[in-house]
C-alpha positions as CSV (number, residue, x, y, z in Angstrom):
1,X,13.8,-8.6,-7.8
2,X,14.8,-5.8,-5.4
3,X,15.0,-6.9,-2.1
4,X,15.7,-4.8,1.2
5,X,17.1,-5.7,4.2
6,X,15.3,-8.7,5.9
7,X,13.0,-7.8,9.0
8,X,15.5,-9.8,11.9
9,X,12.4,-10.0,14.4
10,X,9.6,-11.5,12.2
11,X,11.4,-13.1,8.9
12,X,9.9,-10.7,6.8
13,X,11.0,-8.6,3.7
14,X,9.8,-6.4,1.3
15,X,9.8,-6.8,-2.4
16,X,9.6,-5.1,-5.8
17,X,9.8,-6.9,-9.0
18,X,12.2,-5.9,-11.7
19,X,9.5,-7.6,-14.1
20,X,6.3,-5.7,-14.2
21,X,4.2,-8.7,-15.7
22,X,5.5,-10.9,-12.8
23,X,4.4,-8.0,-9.8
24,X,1.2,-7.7,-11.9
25,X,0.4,-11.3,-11.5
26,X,1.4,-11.9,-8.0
27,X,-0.3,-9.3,-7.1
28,X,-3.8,-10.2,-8.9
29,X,-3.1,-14.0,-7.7
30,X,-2.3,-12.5,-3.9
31,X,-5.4,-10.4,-3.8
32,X,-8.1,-12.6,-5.8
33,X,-8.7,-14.5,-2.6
34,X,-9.3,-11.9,0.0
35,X,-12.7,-11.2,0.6
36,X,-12.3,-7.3,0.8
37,X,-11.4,-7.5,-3.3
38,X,-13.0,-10.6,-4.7
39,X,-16.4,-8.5,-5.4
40,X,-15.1,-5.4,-6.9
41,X,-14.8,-5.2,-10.8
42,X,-11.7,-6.9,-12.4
43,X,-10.8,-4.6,-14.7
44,X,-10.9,-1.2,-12.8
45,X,-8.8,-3.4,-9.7
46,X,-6.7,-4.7,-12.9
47,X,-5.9,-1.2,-14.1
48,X,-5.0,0.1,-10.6
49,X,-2.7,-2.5,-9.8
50,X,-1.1,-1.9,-13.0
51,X,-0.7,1.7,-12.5
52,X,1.0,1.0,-9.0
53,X,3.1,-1.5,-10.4
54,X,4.3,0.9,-13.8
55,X,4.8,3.8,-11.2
56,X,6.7,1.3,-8.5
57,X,4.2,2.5,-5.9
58,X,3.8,-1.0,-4.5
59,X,5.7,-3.3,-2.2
60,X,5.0,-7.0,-1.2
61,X,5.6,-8.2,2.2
62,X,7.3,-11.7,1.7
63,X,8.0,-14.9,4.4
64,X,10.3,-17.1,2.2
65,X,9.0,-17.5,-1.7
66,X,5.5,-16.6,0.4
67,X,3.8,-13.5,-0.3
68,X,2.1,-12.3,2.7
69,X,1.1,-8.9,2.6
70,X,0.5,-6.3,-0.1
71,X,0.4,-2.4,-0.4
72,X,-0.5,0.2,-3.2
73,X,-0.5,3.4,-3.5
74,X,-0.9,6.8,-5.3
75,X,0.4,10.4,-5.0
76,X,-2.5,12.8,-5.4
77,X,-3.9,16.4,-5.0
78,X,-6.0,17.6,-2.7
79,X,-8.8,17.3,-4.4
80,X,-8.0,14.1,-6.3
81,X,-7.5,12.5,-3.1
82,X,-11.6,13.8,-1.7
83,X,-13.3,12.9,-5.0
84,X,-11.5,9.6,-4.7
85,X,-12.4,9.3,-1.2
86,X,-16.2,10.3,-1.5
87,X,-16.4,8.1,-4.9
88,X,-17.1,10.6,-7.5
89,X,-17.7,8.9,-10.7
90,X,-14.8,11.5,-12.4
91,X,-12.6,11.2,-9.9
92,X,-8.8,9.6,-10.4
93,X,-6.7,7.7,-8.0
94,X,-3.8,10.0,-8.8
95,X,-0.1,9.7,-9.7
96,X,3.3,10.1,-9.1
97,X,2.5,14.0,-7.7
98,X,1.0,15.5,-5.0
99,X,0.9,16.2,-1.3
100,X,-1.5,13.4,-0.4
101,X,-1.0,9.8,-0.5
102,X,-3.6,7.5,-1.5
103,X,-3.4,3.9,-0.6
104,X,-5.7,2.2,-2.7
105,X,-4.3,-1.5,-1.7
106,X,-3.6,-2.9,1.4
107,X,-3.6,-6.7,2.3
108,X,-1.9,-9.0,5.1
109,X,-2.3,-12.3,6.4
110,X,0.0,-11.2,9.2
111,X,0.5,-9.1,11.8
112,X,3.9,-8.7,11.5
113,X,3.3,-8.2,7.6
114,X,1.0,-5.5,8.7
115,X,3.5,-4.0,11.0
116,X,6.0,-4.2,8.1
117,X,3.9,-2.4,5.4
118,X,2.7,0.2,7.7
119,X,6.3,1.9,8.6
120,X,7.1,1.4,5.3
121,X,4.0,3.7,4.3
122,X,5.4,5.9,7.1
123,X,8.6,6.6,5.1
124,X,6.7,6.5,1.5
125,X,4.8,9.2,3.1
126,X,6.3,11.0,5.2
127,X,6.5,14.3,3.5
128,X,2.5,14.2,2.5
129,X,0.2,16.5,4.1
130,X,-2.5,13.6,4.4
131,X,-2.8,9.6,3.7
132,X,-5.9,8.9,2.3
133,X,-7.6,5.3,2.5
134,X,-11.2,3.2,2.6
135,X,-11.3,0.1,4.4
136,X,-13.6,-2.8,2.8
137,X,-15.6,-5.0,4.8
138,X,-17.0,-8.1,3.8
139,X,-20.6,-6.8,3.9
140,X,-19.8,-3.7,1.7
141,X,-19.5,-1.0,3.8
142,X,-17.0,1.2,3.4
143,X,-15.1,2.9,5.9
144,X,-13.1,6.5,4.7
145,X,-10.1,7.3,6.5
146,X,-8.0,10.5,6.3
147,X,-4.7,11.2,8.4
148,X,-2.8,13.9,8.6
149,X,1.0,13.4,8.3
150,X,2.6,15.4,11.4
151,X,5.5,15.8,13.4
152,X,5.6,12.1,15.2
153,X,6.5,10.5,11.9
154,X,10.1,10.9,12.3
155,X,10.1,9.1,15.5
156,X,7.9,6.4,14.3
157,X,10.3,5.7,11.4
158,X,13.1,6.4,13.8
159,X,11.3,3.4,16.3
160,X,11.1,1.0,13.3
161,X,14.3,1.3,11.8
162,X,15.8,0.2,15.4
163,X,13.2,-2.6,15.9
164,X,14.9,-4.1,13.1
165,X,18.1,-3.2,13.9
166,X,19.1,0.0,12.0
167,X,18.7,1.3,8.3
């Protein structure tokens, strides 16, 4: 397990697994629960947690042995990231290329865990043109969201790194 430095002010860290099958199930035992994921189809949510986890694009947000918060993501084109956004039937959730980032997978429990996942998104994407998302409610609708990466992110990474006391 790779493990960064621990966040001083809430207890947190972030995590990769060097074992693929271990992320995988983690990941599939964190997010069965959550209401946002536990009517969507297992095998399409199966195959993109396992092409986040074989491309590394993933990070859990840990308190102790206690996984709290998860993230996913994908790089995509421009047009990869719309048709995923609108839901076209053709459309893929990208790759490892492209100036948009797609995050396909976001779960918390906490706000801090929240806090945590976000600035590290910040730094995963900080040279994209746009971050892509949906946000699932519990009564199916769908919310798209689309922001454009500009000039602040340097001082919101900048902010982060010192609320935690440097790298």
């Amino acid at each position: 397990m790779t493990t960064p430095p621990p966040d001083a002010e809430a207890g947190l860290r972030l995590n990769r697994f060097a074992d693929q099958v271990s992320a995988f199930g983690l990941a599939i035992s964190y997010l069965m629960g959550k209401p946002a994921f536990q009517g969507l189809p297992f095998g399409h949510w199966a195959q993109t947690i396992a092409g986040q986890i074989n491309r590394n694009h993933y990070v859990f947000a840990c308190r102790g042995e206690t996984v709290v918060g998860f993230a996913g993501w994908a790089f995509a084109s421009v047009e990869e990231a719309e048709a995923w956004l609108t839901e076209d039937p053709g459309a893929s959730a990208g790759g490892d290329a492209g100036p948009c980032l797609i995050i396909n997978c976001w779960a918390v429990d906490l706000p801090e865990a929240h806090q945590l996942l976000r600035d590290q998104i910040r730094i995963i994407g900080r040279d994209s043109q746009t971050v892509y998302a949906k946000r699932r409610y519990e009564n199916g609708r769908i919310r798209p969201l689309r922001l454009g990466v500009n000039a602040f992110i340097g001082a919101h990474i900048e902010a982060a790194q010192a609320r935690r006391g440097g790298t």
